[in-house]
PyMOL commands that place a pseudoatom at each C-alpha (Angstrom):
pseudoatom trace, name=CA, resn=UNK, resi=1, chain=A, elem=C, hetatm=0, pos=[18.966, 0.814, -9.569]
pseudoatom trace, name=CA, resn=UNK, resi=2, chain=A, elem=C, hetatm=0, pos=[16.275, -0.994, -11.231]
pseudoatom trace, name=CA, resn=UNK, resi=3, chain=A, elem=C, hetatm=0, pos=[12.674, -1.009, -9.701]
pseudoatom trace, name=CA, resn=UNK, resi=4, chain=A, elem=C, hetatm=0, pos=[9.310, -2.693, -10.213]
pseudoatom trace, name=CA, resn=UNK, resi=5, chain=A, elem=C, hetatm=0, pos=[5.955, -2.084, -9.091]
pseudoatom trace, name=CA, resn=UNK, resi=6, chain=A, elem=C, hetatm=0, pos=[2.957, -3.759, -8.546]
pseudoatom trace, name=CA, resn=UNK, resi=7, chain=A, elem=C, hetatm=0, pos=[-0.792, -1.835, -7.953]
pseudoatom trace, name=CA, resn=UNK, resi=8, chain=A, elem=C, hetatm=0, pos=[-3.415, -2.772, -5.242]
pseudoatom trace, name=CA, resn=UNK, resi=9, chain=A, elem=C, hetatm=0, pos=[-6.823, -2.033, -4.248]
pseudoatom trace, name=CA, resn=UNK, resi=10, chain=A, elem=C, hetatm=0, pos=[-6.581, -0.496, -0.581]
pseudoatom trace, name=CA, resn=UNK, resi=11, chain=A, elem=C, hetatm=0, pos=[-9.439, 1.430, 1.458]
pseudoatom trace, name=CA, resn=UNK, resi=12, chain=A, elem=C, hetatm=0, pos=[-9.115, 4.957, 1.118]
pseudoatom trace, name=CA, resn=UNK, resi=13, chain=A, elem=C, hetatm=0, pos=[-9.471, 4.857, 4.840]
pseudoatom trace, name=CA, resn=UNK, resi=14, chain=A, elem=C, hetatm=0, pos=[-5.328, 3.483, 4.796]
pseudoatom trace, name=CA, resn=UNK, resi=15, chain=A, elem=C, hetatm=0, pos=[-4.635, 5.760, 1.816]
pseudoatom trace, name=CA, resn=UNK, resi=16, chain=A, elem=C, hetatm=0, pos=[-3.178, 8.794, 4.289]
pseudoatom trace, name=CA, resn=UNK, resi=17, chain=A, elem=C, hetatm=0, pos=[-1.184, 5.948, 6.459]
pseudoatom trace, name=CA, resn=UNK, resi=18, chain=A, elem=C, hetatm=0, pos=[0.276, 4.577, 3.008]
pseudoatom trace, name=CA, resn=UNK, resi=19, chain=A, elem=C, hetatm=0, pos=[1.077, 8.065, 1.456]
pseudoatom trace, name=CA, resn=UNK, resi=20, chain=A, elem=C, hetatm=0, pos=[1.801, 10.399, 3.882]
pseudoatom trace, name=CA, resn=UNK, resi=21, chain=A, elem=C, hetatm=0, pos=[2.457, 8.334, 6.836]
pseudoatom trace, name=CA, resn=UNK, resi=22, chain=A, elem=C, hetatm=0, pos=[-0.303, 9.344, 8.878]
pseudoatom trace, name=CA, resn=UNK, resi=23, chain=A, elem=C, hetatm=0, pos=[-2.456, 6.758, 10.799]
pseudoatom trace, name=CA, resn=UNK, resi=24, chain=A, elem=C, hetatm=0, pos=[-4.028, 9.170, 13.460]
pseudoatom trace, name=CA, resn=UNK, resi=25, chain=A, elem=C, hetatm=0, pos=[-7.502, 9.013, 10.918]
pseudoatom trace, name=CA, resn=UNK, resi=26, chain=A, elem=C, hetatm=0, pos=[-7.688, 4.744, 11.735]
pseudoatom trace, name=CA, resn=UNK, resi=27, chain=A, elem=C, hetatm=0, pos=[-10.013, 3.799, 14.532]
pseudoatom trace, name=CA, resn=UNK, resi=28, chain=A, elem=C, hetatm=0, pos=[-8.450, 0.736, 16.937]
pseudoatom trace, name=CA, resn=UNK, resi=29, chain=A, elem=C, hetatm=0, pos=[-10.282, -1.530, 14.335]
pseudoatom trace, name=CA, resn=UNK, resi=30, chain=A, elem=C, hetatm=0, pos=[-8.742, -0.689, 11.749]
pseudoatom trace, name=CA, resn=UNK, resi=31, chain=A, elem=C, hetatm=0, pos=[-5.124, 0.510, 13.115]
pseudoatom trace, name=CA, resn=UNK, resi=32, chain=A, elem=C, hetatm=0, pos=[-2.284, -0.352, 11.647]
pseudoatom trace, name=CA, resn=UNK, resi=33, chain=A, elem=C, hetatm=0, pos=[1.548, 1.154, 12.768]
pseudoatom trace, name=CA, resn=UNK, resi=34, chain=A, elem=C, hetatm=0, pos=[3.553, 2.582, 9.557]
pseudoatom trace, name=CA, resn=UNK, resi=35, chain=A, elem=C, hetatm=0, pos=[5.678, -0.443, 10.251]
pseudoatom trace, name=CA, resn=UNK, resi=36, chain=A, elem=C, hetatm=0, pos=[2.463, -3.019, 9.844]
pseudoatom trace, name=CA, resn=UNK, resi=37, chain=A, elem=C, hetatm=0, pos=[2.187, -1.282, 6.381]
pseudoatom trace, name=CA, resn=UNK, resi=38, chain=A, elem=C, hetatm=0, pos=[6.085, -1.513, 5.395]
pseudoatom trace, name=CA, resn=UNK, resi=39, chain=A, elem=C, hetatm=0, pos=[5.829, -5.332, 6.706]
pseudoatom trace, name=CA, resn=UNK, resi=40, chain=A, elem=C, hetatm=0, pos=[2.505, -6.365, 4.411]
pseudoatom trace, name=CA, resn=UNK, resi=41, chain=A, elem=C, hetatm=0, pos=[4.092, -4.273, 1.542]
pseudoatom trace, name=CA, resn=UNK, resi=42, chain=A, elem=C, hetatm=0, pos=[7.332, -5.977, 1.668]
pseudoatom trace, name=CA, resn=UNK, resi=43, chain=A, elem=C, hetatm=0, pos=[5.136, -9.259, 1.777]
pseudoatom trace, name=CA, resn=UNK, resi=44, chain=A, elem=C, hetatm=0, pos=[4.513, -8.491, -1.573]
pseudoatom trace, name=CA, resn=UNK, resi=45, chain=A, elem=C, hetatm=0, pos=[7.667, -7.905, -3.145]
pseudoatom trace, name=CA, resn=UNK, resi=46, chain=A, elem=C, hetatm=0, pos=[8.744, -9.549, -6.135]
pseudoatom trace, name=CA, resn=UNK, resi=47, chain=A, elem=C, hetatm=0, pos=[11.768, -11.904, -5.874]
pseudoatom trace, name=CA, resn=UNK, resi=48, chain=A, elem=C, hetatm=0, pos=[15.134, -9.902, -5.328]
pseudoatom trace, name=CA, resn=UNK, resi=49, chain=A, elem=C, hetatm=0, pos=[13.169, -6.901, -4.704]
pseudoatom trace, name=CA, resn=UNK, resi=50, chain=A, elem=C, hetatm=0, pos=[12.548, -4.963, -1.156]
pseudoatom trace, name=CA, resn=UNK, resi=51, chain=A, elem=C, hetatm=0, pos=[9.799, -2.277, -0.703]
pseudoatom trace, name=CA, resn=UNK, resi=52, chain=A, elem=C, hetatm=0, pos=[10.921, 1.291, -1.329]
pseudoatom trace, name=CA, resn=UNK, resi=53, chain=A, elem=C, hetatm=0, pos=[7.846, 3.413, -1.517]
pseudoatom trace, name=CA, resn=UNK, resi=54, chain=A, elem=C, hetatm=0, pos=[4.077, 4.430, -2.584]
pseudoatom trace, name=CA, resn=UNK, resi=55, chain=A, elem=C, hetatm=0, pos=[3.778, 5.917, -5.267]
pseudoatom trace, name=CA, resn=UNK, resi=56, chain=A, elem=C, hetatm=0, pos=[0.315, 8.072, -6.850]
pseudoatom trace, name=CA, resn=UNK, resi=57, chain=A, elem=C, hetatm=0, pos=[-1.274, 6.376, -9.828]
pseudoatom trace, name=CA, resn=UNK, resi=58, chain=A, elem=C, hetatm=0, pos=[-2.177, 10.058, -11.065]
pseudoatom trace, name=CA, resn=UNK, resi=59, chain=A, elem=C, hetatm=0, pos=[-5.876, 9.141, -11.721]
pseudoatom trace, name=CA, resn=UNK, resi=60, chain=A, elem=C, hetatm=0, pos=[-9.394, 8.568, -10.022]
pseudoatom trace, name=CA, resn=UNK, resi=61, chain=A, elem=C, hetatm=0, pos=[-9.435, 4.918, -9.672]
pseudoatom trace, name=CA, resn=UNK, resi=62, chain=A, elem=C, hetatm=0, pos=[-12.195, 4.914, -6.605]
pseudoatom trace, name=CA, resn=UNK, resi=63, chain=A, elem=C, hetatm=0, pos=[-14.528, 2.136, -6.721]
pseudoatom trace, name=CA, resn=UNK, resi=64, chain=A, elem=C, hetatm=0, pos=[-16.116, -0.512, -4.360]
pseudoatom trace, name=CA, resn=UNK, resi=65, chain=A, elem=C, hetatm=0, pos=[-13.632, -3.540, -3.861]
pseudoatom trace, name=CA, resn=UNK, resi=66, chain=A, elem=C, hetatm=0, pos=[-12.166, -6.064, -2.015]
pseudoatom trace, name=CA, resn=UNK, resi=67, chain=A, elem=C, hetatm=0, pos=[-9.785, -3.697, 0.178]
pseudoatom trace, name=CA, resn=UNK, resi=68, chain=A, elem=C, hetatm=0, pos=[-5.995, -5.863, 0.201]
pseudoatom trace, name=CA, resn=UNK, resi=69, chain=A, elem=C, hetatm=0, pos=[-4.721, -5.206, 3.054]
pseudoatom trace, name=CA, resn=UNK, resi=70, chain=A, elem=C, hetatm=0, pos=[-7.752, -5.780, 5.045]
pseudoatom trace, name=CA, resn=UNK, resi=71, chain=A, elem=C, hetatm=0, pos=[-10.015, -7.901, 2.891]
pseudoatom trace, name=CA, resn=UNK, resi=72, chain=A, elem=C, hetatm=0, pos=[-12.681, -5.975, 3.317]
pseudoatom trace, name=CA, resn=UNK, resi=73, chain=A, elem=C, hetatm=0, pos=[-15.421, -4.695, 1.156]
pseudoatom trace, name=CA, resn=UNK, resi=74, chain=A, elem=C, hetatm=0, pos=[-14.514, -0.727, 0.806]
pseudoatom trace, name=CA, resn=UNK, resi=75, chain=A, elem=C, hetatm=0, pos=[-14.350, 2.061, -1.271]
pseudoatom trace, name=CA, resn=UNK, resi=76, chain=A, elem=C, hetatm=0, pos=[-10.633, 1.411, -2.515]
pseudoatom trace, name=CA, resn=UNK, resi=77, chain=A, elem=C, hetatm=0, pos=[-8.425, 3.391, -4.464]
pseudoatom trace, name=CA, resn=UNK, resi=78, chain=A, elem=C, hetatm=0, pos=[-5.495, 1.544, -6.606]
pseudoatom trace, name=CA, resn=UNK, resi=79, chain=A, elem=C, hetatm=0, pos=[-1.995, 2.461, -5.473]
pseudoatom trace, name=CA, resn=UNK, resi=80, chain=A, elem=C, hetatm=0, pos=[0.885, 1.524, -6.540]
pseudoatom trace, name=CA, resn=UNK, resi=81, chain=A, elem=C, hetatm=0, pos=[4.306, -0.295, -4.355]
pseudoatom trace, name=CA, resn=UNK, resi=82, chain=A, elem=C, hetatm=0, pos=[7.414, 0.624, -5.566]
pseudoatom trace, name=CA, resn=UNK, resi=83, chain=A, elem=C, hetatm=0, pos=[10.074, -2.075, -5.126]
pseudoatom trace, name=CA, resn=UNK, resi=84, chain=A, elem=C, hetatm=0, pos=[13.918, -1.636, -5.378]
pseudoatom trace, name=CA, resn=UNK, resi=85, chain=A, elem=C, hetatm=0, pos=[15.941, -4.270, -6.745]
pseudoatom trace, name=CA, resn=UNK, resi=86, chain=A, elem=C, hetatm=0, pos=[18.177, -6.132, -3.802]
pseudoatom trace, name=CA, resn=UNK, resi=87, chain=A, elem=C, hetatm=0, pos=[21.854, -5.829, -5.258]
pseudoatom trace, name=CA, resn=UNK, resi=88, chain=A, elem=C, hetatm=0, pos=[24.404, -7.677, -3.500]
for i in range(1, 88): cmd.bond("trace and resi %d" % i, "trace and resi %d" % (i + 1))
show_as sticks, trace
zoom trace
């Protein structure tokens, strides 16, 4: 199975939601189901690709940006989407 990835800048206020699954941190604001997340992920796929998983990027990558899921100015963190390739 062949995969590709791509790397955002999200709020570390969705980080837990996106990694560990766990949205009881969000406020109503800012809440968004496990399924909201899989749905705006797999938004993003790459042709012939589906959304499989986050993944860590392994560093400190913390800075001020434009958050993508939200767009929002936030402290963001880059992550990175894992995406399976679709085989028929």
């Amino acid at each position: 199975m062949n995969f590709e990835h791509r790397d955002f800048d999200v709020s570390t206020d969705y980080l837990s939601g996106l990694i560990n699954g766990d949205v009881s941190g969000l406020d109503d604001d800012e809440a968004l189901n496990l399924e909201e997340f899989e749905q705006w992920a797999q938004g993003q796929a790459p042709e012939g690709f589906r959304f499989s998983h986050w993944a860590d990027m392994g560093e400190d990558t913390k800075d001020f940006r434009i958050c993508e899921v939200c767009g929002l100015l936030a402290e963001t963190e880059t992550v990175r989407a894992m995406y399976a390739e679709v085989t028929p």
